[in-house]
mmCIF entry with sequence, helices, sheets and N, C-alpha, C, O atoms, coordinates in Angstrom:
data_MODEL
# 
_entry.id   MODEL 
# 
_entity.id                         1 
_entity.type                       polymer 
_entity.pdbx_number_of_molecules   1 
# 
_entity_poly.entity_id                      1 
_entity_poly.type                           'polypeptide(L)' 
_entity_poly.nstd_linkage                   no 
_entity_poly.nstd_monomer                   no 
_entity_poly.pdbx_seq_one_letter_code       
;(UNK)(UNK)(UNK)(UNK)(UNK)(UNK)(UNK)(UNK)(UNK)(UNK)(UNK)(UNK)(UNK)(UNK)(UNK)(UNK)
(UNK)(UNK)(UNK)(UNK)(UNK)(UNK)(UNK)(UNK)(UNK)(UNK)(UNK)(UNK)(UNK)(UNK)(UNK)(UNK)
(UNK)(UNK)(UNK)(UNK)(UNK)(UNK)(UNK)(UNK)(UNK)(UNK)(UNK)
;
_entity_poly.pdbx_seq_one_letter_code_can   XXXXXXXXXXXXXXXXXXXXXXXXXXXXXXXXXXXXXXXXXXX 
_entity_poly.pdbx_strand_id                 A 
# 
loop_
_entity_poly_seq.entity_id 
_entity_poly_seq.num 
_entity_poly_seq.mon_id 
_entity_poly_seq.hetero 
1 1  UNK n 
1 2  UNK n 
1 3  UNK n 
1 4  UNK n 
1 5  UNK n 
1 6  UNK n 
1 7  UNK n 
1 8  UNK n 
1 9  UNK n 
1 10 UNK n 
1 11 UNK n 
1 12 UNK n 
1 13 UNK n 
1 14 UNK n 
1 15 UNK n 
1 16 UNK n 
1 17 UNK n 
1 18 UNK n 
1 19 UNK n 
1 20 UNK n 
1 21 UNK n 
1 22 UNK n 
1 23 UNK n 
1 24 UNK n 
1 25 UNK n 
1 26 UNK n 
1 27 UNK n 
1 28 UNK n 
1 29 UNK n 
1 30 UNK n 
1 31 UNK n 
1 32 UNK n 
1 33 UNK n 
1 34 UNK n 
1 35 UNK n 
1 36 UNK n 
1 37 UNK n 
1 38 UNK n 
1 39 UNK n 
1 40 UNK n 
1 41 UNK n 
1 42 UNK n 
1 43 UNK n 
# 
_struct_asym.id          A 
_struct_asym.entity_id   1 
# 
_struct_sheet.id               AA1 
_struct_sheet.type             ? 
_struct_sheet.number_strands   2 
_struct_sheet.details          ? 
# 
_struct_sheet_order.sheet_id     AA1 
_struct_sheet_order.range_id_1   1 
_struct_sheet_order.range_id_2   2 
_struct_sheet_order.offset       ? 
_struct_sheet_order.sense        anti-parallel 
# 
loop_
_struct_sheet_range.sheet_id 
_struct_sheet_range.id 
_struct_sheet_range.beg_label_comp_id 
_struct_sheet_range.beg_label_asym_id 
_struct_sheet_range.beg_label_seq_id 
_struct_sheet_range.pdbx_beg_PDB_ins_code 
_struct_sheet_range.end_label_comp_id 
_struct_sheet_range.end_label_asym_id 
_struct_sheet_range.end_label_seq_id 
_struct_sheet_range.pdbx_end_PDB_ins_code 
_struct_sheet_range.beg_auth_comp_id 
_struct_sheet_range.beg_auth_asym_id 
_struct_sheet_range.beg_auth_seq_id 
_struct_sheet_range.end_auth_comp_id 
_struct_sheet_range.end_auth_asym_id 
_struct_sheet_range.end_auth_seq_id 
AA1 1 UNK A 3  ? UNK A 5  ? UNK A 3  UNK A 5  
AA1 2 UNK A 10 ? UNK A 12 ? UNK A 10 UNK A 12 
# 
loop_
_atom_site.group_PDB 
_atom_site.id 
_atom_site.type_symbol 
_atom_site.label_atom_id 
_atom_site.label_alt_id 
_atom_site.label_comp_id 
_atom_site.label_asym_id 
_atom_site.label_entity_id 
_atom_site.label_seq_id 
_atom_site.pdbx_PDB_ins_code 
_atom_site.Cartn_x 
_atom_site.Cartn_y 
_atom_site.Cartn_z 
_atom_site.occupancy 
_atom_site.B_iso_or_equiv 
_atom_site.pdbx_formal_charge 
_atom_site.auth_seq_id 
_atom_site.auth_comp_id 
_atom_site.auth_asym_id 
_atom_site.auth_atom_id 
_atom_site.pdbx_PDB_model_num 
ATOM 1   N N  . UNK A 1 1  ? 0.844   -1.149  0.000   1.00 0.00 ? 1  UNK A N  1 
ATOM 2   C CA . UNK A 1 1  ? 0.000   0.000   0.000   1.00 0.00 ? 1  UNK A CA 1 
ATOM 3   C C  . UNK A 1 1  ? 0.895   1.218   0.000   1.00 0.00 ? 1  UNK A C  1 
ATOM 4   O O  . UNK A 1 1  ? 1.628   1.532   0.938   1.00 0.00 ? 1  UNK A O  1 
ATOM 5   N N  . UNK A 1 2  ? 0.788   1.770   -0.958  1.00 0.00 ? 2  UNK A N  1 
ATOM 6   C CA . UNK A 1 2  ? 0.935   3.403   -0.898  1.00 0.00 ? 2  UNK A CA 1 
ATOM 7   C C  . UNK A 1 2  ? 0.037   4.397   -0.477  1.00 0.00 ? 2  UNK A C  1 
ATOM 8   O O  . UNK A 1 2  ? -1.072  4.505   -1.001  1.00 0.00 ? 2  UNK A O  1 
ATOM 9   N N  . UNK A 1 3  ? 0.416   5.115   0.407   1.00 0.00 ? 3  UNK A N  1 
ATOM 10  C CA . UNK A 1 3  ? -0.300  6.390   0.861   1.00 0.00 ? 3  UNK A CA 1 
ATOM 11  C C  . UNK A 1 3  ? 0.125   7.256   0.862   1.00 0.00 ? 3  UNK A C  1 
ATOM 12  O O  . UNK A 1 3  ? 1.142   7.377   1.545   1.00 0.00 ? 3  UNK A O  1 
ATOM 13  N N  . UNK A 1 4  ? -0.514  8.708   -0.102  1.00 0.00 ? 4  UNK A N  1 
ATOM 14  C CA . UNK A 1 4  ? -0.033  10.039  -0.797  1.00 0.00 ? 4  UNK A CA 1 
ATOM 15  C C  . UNK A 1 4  ? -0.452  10.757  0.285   1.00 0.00 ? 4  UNK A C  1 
ATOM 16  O O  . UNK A 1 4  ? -1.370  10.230  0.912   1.00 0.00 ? 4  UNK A O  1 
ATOM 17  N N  . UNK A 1 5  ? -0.047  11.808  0.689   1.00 0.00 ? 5  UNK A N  1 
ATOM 18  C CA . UNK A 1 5  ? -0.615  12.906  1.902   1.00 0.00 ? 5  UNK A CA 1 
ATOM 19  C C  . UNK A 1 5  ? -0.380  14.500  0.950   1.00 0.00 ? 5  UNK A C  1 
ATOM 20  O O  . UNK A 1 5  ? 0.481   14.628  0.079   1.00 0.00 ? 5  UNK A O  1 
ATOM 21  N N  . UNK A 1 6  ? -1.139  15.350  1.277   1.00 0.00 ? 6  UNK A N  1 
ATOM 22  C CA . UNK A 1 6  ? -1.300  16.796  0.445   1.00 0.00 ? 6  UNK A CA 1 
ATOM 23  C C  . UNK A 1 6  ? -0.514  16.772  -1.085  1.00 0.00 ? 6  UNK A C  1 
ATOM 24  O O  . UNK A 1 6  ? 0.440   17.483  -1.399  1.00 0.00 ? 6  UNK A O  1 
ATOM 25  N N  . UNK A 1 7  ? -1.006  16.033  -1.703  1.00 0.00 ? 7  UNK A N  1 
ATOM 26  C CA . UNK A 1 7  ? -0.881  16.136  -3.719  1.00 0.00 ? 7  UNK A CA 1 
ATOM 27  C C  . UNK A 1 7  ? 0.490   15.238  -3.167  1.00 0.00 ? 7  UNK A C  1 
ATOM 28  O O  . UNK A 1 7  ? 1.354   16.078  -2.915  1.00 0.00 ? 7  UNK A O  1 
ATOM 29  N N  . UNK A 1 8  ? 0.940   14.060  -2.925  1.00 0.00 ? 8  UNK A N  1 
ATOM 30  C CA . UNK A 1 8  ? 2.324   13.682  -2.748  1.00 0.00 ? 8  UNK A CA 1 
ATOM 31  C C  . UNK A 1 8  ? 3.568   14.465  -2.032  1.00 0.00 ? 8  UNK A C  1 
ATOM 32  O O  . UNK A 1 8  ? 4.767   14.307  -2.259  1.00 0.00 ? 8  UNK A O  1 
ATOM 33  N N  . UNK A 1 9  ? 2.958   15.334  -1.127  1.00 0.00 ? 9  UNK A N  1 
ATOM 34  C CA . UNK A 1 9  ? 3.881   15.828  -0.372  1.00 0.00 ? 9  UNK A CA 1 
ATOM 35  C C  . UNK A 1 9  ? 4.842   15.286  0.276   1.00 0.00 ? 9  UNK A C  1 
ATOM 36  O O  . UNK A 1 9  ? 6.014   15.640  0.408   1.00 0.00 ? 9  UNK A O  1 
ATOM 37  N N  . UNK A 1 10 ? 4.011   13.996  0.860   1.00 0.00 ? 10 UNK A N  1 
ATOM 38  C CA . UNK A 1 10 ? 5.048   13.145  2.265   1.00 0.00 ? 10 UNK A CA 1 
ATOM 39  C C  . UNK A 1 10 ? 4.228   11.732  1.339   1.00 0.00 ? 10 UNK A C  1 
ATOM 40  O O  . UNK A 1 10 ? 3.333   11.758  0.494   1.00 0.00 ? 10 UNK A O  1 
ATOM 41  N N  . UNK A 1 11 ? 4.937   10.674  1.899   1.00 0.00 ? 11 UNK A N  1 
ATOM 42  C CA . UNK A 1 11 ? 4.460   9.482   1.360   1.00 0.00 ? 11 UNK A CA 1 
ATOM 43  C C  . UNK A 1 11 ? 4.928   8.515   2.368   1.00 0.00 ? 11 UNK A C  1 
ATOM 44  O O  . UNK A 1 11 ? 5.807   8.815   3.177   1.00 0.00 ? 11 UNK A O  1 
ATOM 45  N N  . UNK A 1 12 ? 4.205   7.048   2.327   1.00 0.00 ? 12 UNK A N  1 
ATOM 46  C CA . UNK A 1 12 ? 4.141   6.376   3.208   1.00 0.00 ? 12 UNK A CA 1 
ATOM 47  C C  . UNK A 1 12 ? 4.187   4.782   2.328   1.00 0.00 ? 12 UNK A C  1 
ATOM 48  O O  . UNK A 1 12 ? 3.093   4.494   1.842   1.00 0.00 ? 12 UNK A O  1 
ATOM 49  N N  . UNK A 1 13 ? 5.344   3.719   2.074   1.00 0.00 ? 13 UNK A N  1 
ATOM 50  C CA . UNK A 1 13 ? 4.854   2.752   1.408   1.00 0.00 ? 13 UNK A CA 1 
ATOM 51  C C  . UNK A 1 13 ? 4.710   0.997   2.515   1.00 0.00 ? 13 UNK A C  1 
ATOM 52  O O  . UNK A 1 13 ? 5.215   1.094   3.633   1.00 0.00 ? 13 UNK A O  1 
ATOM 53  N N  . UNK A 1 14 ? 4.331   0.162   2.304   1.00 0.00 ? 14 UNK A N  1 
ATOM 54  C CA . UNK A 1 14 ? 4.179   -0.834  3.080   1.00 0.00 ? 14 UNK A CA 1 
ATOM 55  C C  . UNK A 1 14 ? 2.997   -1.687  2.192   1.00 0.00 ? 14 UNK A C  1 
ATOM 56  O O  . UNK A 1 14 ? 2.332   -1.364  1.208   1.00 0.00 ? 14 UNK A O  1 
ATOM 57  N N  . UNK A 1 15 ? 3.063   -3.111  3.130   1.00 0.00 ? 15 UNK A N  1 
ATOM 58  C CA . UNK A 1 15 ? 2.668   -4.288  2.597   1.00 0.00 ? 15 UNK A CA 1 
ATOM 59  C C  . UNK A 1 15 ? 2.007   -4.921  3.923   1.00 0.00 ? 15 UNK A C  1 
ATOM 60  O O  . UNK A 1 15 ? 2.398   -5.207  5.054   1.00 0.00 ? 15 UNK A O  1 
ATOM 61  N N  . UNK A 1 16 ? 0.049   -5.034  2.745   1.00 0.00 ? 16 UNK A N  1 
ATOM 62  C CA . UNK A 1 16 ? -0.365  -5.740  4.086   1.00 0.00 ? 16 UNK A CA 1 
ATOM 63  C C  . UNK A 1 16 ? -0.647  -6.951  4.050   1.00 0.00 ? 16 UNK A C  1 
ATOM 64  O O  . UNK A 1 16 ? -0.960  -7.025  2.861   1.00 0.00 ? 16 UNK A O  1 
ATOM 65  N N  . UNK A 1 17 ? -0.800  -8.142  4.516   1.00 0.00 ? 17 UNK A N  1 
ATOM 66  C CA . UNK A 1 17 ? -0.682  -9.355  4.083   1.00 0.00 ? 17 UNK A CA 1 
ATOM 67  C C  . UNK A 1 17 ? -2.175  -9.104  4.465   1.00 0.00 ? 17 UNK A C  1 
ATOM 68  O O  . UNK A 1 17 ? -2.600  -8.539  5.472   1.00 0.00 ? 17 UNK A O  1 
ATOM 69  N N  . UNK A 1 18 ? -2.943  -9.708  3.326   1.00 0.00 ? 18 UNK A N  1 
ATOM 70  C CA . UNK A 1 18 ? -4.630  -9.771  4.041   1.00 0.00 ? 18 UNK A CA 1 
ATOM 71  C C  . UNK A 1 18 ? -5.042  -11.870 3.322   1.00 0.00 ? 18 UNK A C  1 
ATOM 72  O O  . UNK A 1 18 ? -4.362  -12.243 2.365   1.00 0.00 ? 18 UNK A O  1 
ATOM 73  N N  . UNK A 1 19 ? -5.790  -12.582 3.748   1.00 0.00 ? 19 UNK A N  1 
ATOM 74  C CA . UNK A 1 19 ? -5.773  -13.882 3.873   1.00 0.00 ? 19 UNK A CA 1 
ATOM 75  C C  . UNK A 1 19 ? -6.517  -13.408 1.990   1.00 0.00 ? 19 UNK A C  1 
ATOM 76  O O  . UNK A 1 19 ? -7.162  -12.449 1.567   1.00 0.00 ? 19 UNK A O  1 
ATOM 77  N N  . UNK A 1 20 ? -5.912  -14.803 1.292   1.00 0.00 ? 20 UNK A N  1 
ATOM 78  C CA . UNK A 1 20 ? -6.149  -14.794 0.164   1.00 0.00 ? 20 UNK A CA 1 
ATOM 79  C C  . UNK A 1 20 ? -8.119  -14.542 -0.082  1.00 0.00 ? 20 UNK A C  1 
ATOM 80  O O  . UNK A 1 20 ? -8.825  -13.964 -0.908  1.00 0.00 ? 20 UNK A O  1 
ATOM 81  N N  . UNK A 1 21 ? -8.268  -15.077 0.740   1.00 0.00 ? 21 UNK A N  1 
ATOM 82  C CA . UNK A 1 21 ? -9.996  -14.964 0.792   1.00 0.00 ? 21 UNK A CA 1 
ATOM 83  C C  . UNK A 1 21 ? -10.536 -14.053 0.784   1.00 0.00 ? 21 UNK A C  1 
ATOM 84  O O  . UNK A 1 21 ? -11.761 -14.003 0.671   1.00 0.00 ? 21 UNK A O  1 
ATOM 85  N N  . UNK A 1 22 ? -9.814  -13.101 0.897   1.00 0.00 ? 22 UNK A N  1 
ATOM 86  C CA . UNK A 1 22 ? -10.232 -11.504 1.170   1.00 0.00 ? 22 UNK A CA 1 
ATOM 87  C C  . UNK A 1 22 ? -11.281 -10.546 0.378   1.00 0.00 ? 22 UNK A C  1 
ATOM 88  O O  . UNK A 1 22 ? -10.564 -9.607  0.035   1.00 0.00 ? 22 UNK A O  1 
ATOM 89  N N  . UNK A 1 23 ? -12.562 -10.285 -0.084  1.00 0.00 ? 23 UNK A N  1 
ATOM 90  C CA . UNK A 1 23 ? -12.795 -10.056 -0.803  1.00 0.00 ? 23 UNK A CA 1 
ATOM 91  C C  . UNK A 1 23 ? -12.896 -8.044  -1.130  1.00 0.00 ? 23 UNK A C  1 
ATOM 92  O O  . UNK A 1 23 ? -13.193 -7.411  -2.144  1.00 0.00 ? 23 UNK A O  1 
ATOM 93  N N  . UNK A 1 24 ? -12.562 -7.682  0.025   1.00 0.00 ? 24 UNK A N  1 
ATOM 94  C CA . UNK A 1 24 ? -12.379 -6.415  0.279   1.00 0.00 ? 24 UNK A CA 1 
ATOM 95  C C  . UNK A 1 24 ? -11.979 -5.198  1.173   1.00 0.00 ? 24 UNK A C  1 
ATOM 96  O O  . UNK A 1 24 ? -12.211 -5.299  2.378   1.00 0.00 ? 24 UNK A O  1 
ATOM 97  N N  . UNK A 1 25 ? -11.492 -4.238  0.772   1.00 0.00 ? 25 UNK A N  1 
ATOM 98  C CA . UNK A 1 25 ? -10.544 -3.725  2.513   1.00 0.00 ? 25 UNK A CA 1 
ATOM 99  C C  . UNK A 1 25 ? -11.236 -2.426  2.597   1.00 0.00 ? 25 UNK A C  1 
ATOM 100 O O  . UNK A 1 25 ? -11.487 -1.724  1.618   1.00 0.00 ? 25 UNK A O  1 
ATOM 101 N N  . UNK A 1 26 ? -11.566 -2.110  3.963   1.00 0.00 ? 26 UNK A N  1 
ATOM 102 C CA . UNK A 1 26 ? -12.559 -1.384  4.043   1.00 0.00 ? 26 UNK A CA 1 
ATOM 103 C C  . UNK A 1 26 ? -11.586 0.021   5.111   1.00 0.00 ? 26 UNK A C  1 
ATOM 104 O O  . UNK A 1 26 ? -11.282 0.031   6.304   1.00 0.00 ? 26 UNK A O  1 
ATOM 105 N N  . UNK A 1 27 ? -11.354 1.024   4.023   1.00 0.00 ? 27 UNK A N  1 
ATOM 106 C CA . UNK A 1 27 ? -10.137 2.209   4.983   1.00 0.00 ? 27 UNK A CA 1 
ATOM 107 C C  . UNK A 1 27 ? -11.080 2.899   6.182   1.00 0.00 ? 27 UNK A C  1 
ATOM 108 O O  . UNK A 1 27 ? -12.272 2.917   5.872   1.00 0.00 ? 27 UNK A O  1 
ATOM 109 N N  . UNK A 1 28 ? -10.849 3.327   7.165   1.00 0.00 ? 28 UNK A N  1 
ATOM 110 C CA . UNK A 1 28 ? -11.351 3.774   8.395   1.00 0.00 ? 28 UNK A CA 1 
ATOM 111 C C  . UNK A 1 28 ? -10.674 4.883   8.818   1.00 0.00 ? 28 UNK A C  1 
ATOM 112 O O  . UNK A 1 28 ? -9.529  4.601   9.172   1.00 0.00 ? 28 UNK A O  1 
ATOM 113 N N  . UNK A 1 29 ? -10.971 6.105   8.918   1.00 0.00 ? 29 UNK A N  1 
ATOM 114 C CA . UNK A 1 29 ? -10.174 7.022   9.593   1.00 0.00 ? 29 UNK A CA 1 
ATOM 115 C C  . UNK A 1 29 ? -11.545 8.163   10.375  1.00 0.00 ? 29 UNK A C  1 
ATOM 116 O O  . UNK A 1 29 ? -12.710 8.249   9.989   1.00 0.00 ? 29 UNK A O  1 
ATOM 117 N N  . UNK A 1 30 ? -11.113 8.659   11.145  1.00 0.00 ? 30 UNK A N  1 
ATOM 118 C CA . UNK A 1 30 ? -11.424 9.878   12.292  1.00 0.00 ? 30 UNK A CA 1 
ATOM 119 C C  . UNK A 1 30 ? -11.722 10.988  11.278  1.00 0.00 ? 30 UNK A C  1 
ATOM 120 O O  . UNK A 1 30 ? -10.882 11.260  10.421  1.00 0.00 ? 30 UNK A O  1 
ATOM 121 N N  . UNK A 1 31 ? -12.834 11.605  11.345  1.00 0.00 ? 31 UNK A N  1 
ATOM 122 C CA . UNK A 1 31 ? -13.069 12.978  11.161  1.00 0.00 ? 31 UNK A CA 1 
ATOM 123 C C  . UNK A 1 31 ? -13.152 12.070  9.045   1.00 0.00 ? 31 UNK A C  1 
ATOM 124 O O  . UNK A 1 31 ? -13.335 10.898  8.715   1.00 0.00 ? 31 UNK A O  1 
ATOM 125 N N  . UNK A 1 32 ? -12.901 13.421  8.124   1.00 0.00 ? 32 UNK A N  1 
ATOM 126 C CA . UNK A 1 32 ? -12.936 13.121  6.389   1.00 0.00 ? 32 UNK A CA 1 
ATOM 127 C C  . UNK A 1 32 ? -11.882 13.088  6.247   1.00 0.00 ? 32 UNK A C  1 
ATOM 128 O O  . UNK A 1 32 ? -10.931 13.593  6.845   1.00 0.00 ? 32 UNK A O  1 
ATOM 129 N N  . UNK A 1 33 ? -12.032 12.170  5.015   1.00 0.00 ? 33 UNK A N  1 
ATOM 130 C CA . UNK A 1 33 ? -10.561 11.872  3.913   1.00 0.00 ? 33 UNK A CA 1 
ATOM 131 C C  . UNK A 1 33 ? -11.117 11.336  2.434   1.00 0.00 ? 33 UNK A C  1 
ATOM 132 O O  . UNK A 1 33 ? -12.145 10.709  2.180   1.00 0.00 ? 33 UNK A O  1 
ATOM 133 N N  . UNK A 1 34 ? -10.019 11.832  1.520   1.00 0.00 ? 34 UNK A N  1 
ATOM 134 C CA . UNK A 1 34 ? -10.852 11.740  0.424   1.00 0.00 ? 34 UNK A CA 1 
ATOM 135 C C  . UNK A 1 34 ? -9.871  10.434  -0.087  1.00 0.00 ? 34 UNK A C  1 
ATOM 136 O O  . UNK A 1 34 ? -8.652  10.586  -0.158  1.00 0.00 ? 34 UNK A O  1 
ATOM 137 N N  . UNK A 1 35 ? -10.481 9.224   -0.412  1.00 0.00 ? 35 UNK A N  1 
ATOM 138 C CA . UNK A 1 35 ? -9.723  8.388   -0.701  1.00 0.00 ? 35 UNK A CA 1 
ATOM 139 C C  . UNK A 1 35 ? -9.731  7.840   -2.205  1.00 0.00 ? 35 UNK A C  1 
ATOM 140 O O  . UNK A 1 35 ? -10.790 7.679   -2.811  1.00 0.00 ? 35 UNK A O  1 
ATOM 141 N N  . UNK A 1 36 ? -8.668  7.606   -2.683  1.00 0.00 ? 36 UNK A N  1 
ATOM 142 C CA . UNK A 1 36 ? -9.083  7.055   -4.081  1.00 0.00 ? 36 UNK A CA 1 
ATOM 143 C C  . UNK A 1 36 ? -8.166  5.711   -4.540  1.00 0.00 ? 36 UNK A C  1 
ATOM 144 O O  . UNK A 1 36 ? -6.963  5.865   -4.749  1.00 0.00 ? 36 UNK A O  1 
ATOM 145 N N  . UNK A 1 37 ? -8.866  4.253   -4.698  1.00 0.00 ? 37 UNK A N  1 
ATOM 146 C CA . UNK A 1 37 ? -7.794  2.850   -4.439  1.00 0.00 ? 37 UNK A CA 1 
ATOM 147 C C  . UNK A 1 37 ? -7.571  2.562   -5.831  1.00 0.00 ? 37 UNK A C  1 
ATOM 148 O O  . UNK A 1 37 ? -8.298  2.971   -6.736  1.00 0.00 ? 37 UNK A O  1 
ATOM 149 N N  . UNK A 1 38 ? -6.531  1.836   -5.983  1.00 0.00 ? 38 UNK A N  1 
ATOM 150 C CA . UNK A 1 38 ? -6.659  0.872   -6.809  1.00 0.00 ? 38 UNK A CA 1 
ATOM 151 C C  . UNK A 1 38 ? -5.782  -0.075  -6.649  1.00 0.00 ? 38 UNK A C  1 
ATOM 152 O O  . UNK A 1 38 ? -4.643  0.087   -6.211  1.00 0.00 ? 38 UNK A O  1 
ATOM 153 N N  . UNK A 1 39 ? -6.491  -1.550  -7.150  1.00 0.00 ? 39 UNK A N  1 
ATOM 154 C CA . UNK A 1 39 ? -5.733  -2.764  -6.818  1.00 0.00 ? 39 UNK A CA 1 
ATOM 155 C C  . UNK A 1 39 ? -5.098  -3.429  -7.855  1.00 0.00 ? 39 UNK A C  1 
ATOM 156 O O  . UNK A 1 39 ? -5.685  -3.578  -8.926  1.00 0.00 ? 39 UNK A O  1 
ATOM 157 N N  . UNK A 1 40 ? -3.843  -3.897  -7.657  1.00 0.00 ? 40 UNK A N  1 
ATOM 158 C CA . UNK A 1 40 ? -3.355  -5.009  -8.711  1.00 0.00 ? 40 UNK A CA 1 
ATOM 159 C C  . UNK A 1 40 ? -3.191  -5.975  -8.367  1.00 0.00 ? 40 UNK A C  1 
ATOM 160 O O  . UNK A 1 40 ? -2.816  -5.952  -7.195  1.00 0.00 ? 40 UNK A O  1 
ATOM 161 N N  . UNK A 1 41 ? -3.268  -6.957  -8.775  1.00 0.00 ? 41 UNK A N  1 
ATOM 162 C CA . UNK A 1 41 ? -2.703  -8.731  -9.046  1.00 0.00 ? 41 UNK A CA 1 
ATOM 163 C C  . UNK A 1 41 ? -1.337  -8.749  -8.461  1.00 0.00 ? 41 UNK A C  1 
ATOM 164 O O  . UNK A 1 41 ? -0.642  -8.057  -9.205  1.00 0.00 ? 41 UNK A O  1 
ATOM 165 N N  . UNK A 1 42 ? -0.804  -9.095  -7.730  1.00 0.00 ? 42 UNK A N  1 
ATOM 166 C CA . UNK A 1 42 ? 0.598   -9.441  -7.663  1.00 0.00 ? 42 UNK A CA 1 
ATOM 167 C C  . UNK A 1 42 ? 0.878   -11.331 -7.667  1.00 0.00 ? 42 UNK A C  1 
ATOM 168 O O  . UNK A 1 42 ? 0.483   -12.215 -6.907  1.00 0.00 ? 42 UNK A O  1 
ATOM 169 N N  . UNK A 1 43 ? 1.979   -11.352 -9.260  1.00 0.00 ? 43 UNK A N  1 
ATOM 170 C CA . UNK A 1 43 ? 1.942   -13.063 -8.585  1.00 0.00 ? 43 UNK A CA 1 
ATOM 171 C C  . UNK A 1 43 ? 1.488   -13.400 -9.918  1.00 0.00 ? 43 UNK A C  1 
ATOM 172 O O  . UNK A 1 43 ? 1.234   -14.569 -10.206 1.00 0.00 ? 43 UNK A O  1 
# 
């Protein structure tokens, strides 16, 4: 997962292991955020 903060100001990268069964990840944060995903295939 990559996460952009103010137009790519600061950035944040990491890897989440979620169980292959997974059919969707649901982001959660305090107060608004404008989020926009996209997923690829790895493998």
């Amino acid at each position: 997962m990559e996460l952009f903060v103010n137009d790519g100001e600061m950035a944040l990268s990491t890897v989440i292991a979620t169980p292959l069964k997974a059919r969707e990840i649901r982001p959660i944060c305090d107060g608004n955020a404008v989020i926009d995903m996209e997923r690829y295939e790895v493998g």
